[in-house]
C-alpha positions in Angstrom: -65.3 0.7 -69.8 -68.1 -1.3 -71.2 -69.3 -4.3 -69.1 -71.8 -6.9 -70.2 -74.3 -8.6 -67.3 -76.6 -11.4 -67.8 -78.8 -13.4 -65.4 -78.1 -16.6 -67.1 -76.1 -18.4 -70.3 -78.2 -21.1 -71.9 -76.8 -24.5 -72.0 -76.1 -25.0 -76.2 -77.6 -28.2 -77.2 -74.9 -29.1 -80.2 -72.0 -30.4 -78.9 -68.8 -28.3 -80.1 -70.5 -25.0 -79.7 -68.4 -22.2 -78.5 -68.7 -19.5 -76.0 -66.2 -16.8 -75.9 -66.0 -14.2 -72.3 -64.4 -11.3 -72.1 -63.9 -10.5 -76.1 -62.1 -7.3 -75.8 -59.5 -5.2 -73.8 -61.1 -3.6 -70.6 -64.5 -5.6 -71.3 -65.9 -7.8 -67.9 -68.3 -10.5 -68.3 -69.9 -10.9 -64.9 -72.0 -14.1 -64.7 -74.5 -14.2 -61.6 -75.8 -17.6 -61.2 -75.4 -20.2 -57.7 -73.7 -23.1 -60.0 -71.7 -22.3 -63.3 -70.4 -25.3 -65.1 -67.6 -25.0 -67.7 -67.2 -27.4 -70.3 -68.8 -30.0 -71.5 -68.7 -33.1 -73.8 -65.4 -34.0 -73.7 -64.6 -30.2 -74.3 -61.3 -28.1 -73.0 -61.8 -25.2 -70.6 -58.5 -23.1 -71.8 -57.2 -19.7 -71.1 -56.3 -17.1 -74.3 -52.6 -16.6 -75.0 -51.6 -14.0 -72.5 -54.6 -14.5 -69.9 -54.0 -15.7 -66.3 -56.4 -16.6 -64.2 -57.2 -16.6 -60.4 -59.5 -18.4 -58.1 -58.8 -21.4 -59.1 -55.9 -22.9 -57.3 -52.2 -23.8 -58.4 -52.0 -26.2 -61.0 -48.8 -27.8 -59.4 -46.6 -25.4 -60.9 -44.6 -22.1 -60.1 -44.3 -18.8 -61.8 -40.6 -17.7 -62.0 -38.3 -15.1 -60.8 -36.0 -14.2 -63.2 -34.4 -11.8 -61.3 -31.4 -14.6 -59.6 -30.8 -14.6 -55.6 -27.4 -13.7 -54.5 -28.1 -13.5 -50.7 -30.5 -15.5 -48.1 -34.0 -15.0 -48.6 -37.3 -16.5 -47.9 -39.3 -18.0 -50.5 -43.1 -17.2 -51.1 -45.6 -20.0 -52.2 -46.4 -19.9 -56.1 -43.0 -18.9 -56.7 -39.9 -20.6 -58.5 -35.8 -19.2 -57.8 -33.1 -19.0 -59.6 -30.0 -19.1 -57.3 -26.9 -17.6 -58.3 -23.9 -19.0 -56.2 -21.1 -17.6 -58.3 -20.0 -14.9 -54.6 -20.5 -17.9 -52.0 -23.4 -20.6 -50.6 -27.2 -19.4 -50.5 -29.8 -20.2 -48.3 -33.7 -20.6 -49.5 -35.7 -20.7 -46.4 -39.0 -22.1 -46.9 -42.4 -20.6 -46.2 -43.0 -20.5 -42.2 -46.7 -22.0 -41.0 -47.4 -23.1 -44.7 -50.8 -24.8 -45.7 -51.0 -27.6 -47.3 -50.8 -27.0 -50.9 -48.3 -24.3 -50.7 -45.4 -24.6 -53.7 -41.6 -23.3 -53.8 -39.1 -24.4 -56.6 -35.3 -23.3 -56.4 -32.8 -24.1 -59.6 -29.1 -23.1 -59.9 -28.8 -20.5 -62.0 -24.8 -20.4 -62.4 -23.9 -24.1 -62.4 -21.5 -23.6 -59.2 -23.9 -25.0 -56.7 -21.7 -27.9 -56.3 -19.1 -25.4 -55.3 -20.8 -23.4 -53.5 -24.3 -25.3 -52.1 -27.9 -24.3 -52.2 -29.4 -24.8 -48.6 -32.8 -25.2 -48.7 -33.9 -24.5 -44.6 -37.1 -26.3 -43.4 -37.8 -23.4 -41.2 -39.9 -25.5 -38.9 -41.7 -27.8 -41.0 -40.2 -30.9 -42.3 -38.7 -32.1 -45.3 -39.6 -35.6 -46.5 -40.9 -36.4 -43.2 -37.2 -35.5 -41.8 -37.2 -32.5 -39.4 -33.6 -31.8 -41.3 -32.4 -29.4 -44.6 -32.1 -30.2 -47.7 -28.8 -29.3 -49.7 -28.0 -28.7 -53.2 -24.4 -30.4 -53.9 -24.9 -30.9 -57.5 -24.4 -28.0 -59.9 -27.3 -27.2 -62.6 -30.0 -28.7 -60.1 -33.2 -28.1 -58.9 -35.8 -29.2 -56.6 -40.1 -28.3 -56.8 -41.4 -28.6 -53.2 -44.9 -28.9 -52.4 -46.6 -28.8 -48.6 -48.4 -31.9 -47.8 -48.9 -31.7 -43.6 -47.3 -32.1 -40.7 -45.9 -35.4 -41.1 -43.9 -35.1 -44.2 -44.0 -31.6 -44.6 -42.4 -30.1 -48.3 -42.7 -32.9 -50.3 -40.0 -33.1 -53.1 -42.3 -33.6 -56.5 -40.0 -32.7 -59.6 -35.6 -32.3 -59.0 -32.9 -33.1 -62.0 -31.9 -35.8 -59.9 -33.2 -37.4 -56.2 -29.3 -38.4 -56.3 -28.8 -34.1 -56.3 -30.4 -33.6 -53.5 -29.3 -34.4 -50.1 -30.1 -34.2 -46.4 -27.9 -32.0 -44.4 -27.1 -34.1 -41.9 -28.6 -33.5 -38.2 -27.4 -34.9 -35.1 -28.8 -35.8 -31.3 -28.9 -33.0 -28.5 -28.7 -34.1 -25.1 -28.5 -34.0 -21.1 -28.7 -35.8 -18.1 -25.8 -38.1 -16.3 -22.0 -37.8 -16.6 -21.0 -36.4 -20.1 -17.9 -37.2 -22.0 -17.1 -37.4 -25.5 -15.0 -40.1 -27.5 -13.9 -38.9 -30.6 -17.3 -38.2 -32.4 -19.4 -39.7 -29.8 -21.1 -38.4 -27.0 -21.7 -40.6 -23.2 -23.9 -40.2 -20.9 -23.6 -42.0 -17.6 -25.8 -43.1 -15.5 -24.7 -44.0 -11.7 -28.1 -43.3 -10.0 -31.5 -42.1 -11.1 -32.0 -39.6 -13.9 -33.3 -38.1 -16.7 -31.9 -38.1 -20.6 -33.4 -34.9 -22.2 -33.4 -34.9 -25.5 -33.9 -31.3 -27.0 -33.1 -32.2 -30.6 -33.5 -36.0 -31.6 -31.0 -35.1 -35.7 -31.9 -37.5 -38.2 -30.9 -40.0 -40.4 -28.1 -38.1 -42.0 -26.3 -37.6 -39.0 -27.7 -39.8 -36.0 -31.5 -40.6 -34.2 -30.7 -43.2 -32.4 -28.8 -44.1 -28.9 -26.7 -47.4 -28.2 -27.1 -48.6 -24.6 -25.5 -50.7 -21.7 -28.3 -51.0 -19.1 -26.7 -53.2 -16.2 -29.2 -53.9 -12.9 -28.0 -54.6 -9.5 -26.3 -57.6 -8.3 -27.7 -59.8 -5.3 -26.0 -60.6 -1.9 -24.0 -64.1 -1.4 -26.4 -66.4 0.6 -25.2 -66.8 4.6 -24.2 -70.2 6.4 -23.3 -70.1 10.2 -22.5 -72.6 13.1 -21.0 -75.4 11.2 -18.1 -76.5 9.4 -20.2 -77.5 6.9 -22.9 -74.6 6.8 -21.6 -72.1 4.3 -23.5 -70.6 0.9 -23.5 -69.6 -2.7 -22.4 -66.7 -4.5 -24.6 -63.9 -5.4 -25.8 -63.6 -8.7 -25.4 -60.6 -11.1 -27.7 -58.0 -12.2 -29.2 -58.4 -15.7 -27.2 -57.1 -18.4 -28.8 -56.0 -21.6 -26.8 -53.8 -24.7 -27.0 -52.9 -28.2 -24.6 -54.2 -30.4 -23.1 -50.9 -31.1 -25.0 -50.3 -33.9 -25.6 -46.3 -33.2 -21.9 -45.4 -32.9 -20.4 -48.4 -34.6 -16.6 -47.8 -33.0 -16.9 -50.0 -30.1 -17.4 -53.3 -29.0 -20.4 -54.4 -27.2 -19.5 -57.4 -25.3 -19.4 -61.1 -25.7 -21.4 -63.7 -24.7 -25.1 -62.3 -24.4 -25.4 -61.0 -28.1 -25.0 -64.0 -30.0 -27.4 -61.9 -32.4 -27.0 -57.9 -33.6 -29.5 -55.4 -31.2 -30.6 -52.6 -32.5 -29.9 -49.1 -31.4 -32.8 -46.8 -29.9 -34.5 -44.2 -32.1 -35.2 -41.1 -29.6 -37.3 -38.2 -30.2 -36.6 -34.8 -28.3 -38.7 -36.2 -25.2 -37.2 -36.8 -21.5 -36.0 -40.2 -20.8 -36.7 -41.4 -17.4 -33.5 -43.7 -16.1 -33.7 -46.0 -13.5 -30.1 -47.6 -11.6 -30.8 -50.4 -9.3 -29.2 -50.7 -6.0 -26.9 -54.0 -4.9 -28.7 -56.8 -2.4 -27.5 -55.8 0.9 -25.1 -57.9 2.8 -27.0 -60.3 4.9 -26.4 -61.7 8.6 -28.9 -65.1 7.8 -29.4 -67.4 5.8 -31.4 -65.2 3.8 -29.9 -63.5 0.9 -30.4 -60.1 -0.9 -31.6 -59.5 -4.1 -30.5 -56.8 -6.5 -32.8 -54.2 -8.0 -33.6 -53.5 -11.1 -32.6 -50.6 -13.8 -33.7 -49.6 -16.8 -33.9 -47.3 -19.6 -36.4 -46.7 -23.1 -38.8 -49.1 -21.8 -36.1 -51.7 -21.0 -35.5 -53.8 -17.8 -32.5 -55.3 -16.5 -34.1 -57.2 -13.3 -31.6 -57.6 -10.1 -29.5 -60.8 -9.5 -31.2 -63.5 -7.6 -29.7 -64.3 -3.7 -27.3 -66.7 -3.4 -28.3 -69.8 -1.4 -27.0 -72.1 1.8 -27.3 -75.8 2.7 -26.2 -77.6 6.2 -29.8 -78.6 7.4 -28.3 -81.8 9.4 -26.1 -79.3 10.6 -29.1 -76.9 12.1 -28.3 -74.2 8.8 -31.3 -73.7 6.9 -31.0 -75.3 2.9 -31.7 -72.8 0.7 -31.6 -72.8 -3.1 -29.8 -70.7 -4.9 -33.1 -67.5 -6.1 -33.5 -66.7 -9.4 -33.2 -63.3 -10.7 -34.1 -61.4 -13.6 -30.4 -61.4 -14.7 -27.6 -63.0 -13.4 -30.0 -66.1 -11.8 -29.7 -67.0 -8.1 -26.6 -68.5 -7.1 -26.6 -72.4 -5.4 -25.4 -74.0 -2.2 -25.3 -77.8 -1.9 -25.3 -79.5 1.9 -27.1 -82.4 3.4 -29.2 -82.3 0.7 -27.8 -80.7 -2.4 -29.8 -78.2 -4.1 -29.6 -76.1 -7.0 -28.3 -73.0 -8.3 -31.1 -70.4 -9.1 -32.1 -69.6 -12.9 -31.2 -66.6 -14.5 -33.1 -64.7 -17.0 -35.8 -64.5 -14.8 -38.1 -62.8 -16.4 -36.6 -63.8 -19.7 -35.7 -61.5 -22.7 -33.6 -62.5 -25.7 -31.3 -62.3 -25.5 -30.5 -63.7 -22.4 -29.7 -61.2 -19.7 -27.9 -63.3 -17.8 -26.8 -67.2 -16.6 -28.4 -69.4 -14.0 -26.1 -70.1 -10.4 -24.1 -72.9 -9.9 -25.2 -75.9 -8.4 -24.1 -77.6 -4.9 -23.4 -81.1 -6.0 -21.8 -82.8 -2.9 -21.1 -82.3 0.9 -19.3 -79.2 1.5 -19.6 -78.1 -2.5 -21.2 -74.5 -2.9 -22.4 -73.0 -6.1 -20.9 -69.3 -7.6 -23.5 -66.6 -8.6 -24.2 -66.8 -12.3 -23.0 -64.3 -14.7 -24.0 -62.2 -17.8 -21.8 -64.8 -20.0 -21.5 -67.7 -18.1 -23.1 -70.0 -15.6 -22.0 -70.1 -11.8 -19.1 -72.8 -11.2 -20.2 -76.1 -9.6 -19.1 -77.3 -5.9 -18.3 -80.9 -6.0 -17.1 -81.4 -1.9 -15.7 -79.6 0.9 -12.6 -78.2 -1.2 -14.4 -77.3 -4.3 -16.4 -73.9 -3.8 -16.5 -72.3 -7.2 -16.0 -69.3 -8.6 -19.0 -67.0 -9.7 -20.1 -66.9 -14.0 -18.0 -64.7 -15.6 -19.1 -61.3 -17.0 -18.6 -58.7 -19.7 -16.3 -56.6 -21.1 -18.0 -53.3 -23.4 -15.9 -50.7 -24.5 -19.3 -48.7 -24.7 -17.8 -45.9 -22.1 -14.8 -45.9 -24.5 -12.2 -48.1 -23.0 -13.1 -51.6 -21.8 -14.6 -52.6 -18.3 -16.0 -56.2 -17.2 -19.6 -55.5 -16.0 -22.5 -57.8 -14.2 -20.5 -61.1 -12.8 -20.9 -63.3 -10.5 -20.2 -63.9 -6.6 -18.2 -66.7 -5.5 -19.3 -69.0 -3.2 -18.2 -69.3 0.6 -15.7 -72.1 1.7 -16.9 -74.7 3.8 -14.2 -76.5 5.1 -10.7 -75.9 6.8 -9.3 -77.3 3.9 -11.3 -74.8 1.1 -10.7 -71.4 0.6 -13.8 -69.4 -0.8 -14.9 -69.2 -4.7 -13.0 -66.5 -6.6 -14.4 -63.9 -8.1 -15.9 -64.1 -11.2 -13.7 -63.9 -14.8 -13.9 -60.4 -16.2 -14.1 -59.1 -12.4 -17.2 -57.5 -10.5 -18.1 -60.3 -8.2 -17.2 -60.7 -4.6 -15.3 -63.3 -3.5 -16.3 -66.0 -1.2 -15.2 -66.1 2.6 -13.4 -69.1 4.3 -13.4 -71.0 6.8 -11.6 -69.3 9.9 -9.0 -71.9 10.5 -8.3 -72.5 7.0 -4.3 -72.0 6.3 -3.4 -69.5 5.4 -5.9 -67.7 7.6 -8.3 -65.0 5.5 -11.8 -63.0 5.8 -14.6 -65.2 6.6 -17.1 -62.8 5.4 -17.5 -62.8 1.3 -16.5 -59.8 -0.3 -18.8 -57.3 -2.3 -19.5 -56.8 -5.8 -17.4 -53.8 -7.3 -19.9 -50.6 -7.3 -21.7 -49.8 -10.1 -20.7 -52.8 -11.8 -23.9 -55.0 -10.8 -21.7 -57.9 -10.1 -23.1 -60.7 -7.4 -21.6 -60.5 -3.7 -19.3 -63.9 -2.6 -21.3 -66.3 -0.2 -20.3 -66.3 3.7 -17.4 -68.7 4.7 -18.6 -71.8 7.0 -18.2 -71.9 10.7 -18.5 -68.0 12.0 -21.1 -66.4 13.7 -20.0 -63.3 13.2 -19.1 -62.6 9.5 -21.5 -61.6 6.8 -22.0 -62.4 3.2 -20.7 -59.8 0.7 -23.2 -57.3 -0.7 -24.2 -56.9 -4.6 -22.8 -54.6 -6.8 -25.1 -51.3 -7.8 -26.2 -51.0 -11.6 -25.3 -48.8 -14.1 -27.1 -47.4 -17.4 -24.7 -45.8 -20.6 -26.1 -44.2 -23.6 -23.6 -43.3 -26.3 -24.9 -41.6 -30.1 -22.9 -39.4 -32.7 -23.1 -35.9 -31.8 -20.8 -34.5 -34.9 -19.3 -35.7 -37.8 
């Protein structure tokens, strides 16, 4: 083998000149120098029919196999498939810990792949910045991939036709609460504290993101004693805040609060902390209880506010109706009137809840507000009102009335208590004891796990109570199969 070696190559000084390495079969020009430039003057560096070279990196191309796949196999970087699906569906898995540059192409050799489909497996990496597949549906594709980074992943740079490939569709993997399914759809239920573990968050194709119902607890009715005329509002509801349905698209979310679409959640396989908020304990004073709050994703739902009392002339203490965070504090009116308290406290849009009614008038006691309506107004002795009514989602897969309002308590002989609230959950206010016909004096609680307000405590008994508040709730429901 001859071999030529030279300690340098003179730069030419006429442009055009030619030099030629490596003139003959088995000859090796070896050119020892620290820089060696190539080219010049506009000129083309090019390779003799037949070379190859090496050393120099890919030039965003593959070499071939001709020799068609019939089985699953893994691809190697630098090389292009042809995929025979004439016996059945093929799987190309792609390179495993690939750097960035790496290069695969896959082409259907038979035309059937729309028959029987390519699937080309991430194997770890992703795919267009999707941690999913890719399929090819369409016979006569194919698809050059190139490895960009961790982010995107195999970049798709030359197919037949972006409309030929596809994603195979991934969906969410989860735990934590009560599980059932509806149809396609998955629930998770949340009655106390928790934890949503998500081990595989899917993708577009299929489903990333979670609808919610996150619903806080509802506050105590307020307490009145020693007077025919010393009774107290309803309690008000905890906050309730949803989705619109948007994730699972086969339910309704509830009226009233979303006036305007929510979005769904996009999760990522993380652990979701949940919080449920207890109801306001029943109270013995004057004092009402407020709810706590829940939450979920970085969302609150604060507790209903207390519900208040009024009397003073009559030695009760007058107490407003307290705001809270959803639901608002509920109002009492008496010797002076005062007012219900406001809801969506702290505010979010929208609105996770309605302020308490207002005492308007000797005797007249406010209801707890509710997530889709105010507390009713007392207007006299005979007029306690009812608490704001709530809502109805069909999120857990058949509808239930969540978050309303506590009535308030009856203050005469002549007035029984404030109902519950529309769409249920509230308690309902107490009476007087010698009203006809004779009933509780003590208001009744919010329904558990419903976060609806407790009723307020009828007039003129030292001995009865005000009802407590309803605990919260939180309900996550995604597509888990198609």
């Amino acid at each position: 083998m001859s071999k030529i070696q030279v300690d340098a190559i003179e730069q030419q000084t006429a442009c055009g000149t030619t030099l030629t390495a490596g003139g003959g079969a088995g000859k090796t020009v070896v050119v020892d120098a620290t820089t060696v430039t190539l080219g010049r003057c506009g000129g083309t560096v090019a390779l003799a029919s037949g070379a190859t070279q090496s050393g120099f990196g890919r030039t965003g191309t593959v070499n071939w196999d001709t020799t068609p796949k019939t089985a699953t196999f893994t691809g190697v970087s630098g090389n292009g498939y042809f995929v025979n699906t004439t016996g059945g569906a093929v799987t190309v898995n792609l390179p495993a810990s690939p750097s960035a540059g790496n290069i695969v192409a896959v082409a259907d050799y038979a035309g059937t792949s729309d028959t029987n489909n390519i699937t080309v497996a991430r194997n770890g990496s992703n795919i267009n910045g999707a941690a999913a597949d890719l399929t090819i549906s369409n016979e006569n594709s194919a698809i050059t991939l190139v490895y960009v980074d961790g982010t995107q992943g195999w970049k798709a740079t030359d197919t037949s036709s972006l409309n030929d490939i596809v994603i195979s569709p991934g969906y969410i993997t989860a735990t934590g609460g009560t599980i059932t399914t509806s149809g396609d759809y998955k629930i998770h239920t949340f009655t106390g504290p928790g934890t949503l573990s998500v081990s595989n968050a899917g993708n577009v194709a299929g489903s990333n993101t979670v609808d919610y119902m996150i619903v806080a607890g509802g506050a105590s009715g307020g307490c009145g004693r020693l007077s025919a005329t010393c009774a107290s509002g309803g309690g008000g509801a905890g906050g309730w805040r949803a989705s619109s349905g948007t994730a699972s698209g086969s339910y309704t979310a509830g009226p009233g609060p979303l006036t305007s679409p929510v979005s769904a959640v996009s999760v990522t396989a993380q652990g979701y902390p949940i919080i449920v908020g207890g109801g306001g304990a029943s109270a013995a004073s004057t004092v009402a209880n407020a709810g706590s709050v829940s939450s979920a994703f970085g969302l609150t739902s604060a507790g209903g506010g207390g519900g208040g009392s009024g009397g003073a002339s009559q030695g009760c203490a007058n107490r407003p109706g307290n705001p809270g965070g959803s639901g608002g504090g509920l109002g009492g009116g008496n010797f002076p009137c005062q007012s219900g308290g406001l809801g969506n406290t702290p505010p979010v849009t929208p609105p996770q809840g309605n302020n308490g009614g207002n005492g308007t008038g000797p005797g007249g006691f406010g209801g707890g507000g509710g997530a889709t309506a105010v507390g009713g107004t007392g207007t006299g002795p005979a007029a306690s009102k009812a608490g704001g009514a709530g809502a109805t989602s069909c999120i857990s897969a058949s509808p239930v009335a969540y978050a309303g309002g506590g009535g308030a308590g009856g203050s005469s002989q002549t007035s029984a208590g404030g109902l519950a609230s529309p769409c249920g959950t509230g308690g309902r206010g107490g009476n007087h004891p010698l009203e006809s016909p004779s009933s509780p004096t003590s208001g009744t609680s919010g329904t558990t796990n419903r976060g609806g307000g407790g009723g307020g405590m009828g007039s003129a008994c030292t001995s009865a109570t005000s009802g407590a508040g309803g605990s919260g709730i939180v309900i996550i429901r995604y597509k888990f199969q198609n």
